[in-house]
C-alpha positions, 0 to 999 in steps of 0.5 A: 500500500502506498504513503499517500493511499493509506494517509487518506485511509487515515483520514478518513477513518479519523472522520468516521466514514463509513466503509462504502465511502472509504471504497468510492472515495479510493476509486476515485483517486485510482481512476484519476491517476489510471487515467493519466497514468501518474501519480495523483500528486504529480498533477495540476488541478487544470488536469483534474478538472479536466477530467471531470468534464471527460466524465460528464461529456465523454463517458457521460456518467449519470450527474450523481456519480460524478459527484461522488467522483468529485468527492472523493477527489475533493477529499484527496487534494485538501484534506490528504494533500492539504492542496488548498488550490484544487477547486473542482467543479460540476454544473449543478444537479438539474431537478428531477421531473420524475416524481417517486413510483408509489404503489397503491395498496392493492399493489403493495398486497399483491406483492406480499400475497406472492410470497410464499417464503416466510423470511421473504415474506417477513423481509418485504412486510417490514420493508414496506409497513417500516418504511425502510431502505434496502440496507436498513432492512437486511441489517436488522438484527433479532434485538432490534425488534422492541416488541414492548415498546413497538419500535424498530431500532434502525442502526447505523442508517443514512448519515451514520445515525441510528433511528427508531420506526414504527412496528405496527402490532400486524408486523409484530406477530408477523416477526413472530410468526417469522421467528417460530419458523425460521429461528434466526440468531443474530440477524433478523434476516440472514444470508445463506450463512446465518452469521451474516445478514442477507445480502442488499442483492438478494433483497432486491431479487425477492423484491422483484421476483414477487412483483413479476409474480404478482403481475404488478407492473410499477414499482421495479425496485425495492425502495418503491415499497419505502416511497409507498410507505411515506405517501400512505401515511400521509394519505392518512393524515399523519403528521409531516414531521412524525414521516420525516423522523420515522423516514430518517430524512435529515431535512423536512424538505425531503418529505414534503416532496411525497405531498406531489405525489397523488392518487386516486384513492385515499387510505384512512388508517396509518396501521399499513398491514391492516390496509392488505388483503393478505396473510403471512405464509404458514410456517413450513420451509425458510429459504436460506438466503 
């Protein structure tokens, strides 16, 4: 390992940075000096910028990951290099038109009453009635599920801060149900080894192999099951600043984008398990992933 890539190692562990970042804040530095072929100190901040543009108009990378890209360089030259004069640019991030997919109830019933896995099943229920990102979801773990006070605790989510959310008394027994046929140890949903929790991939593929069964035609990605969650319970007239905190939105603005989203039909009761036609799968097989 070289002085200058582990010297931003130490930086950045100092700062707290959480894994995933520690790996694109590195790419980005070895992408840069690949691209030049030298080494990231030996180039002149003309030369970083330009390749920024070469991102944005050559490999016409999406606007988000350049940003990263920036980042993580950003990162390297004044806080590893303390290069004070690097100043890189990126044209601003153009509002997005296309509001977040929300399923409608029904929808979101069809999907769950696809499932016949009981730990799938249980993965996509606490998904949608927790509000929960995919990697909030498949790393909670057996001791998270406050079942006396109806709370969830989410560790480490978006902003490396914990939170806690709803656990509606449909989802509890649900997690019960789960638990009696599947016994998992340490992680609430485990992986194809039980010492480690389910993978966000595998996830994603229940998610979607659900709603291909389900004939459900919105909604491609798992998070949709989270946007539908945050768009229901306003629909039922909960408050606002109780979905931001439940969501773990660092800023209220950030919810308030769900009050664009319309549909036809209103529900009136913020308990979502209660709104779906659906029931848990008898506890007979769990799949190991």
């Amino acid at each position: 390992m070289s002085e200058l890539r582990q010297r931003m190692i130490d930086q950045m562990t100092l700062r707290g940075f959480a894994p995933k970042t520690h790996e694109a804040y590195l790419r980005s530095v070895r992408d840069l000096a690949a691209y030049y072929g030298k080494p990231p100190d030996r180039l002149t901040p003309a030369q970083i910028q330009a390749y920024v543009v070469y991102l944005l108009r050559e490999r016409k990378l999406a606007w988000s990951s350049v940003n990263v890209v920036v980042q993580g360089l950003r990162f390297f030259y004044h806080r590893t290099l303390g290069w004070e004069r690097v100043r890189l640019e990126i044209p601003a991030r153009k509002r997005p038109t296309q509001l977040p997919e929300v399923l409608s109830t029904a929808e979101v019933g069809c999907i769950l009453d696809a499932v016949h896995n009981p730990k799938h099943h249980a993965l996509l229920a606490s998904t949608y009635a927790a509000g929960l990102r995919v990697g909030e979801v498949v790393h909670l773990r057996v001791a998270d599920v406050d079942s006396k006070r109806n709370l969830l605790r989410v560790r480490h989510a978006k902003g490396r801060k914990d939170r806690h959310t709803v656990l509606s008394d449909q989802l509890l027994e649900e997690l019960r149900s789960y638990y009696r046929a599947c016994r998992p140890r340490e992680w609430l949903f485990f992986g194809m080894d039980r010492g480690r929790p389910m993978d966000v991939s595998t996830a994603q593929r229940v998610y979607g192999l659900a709603r291909r069964r389900a004939g459900v035609t919105r909604g491609r990605g798992i998070h949709t099951l989270r946007h539908s969650f945050a768009t229901h319970l306003l629909e039922a007239g909960v408050d606002v600043r109780r979905i931001q905190e439940l969501m773990g939105h660092s800023s209220i603005v950030t919810t308030m984008g769900y009050l664009r989203v319309r549909r036809s039909h209103l529900v009136t009761t913020p308990s979502l398990l209660a709104l779906l036609p659906v029931e848990a799968p008898a506890p007979e097989t769990c799949a190991t992933a």
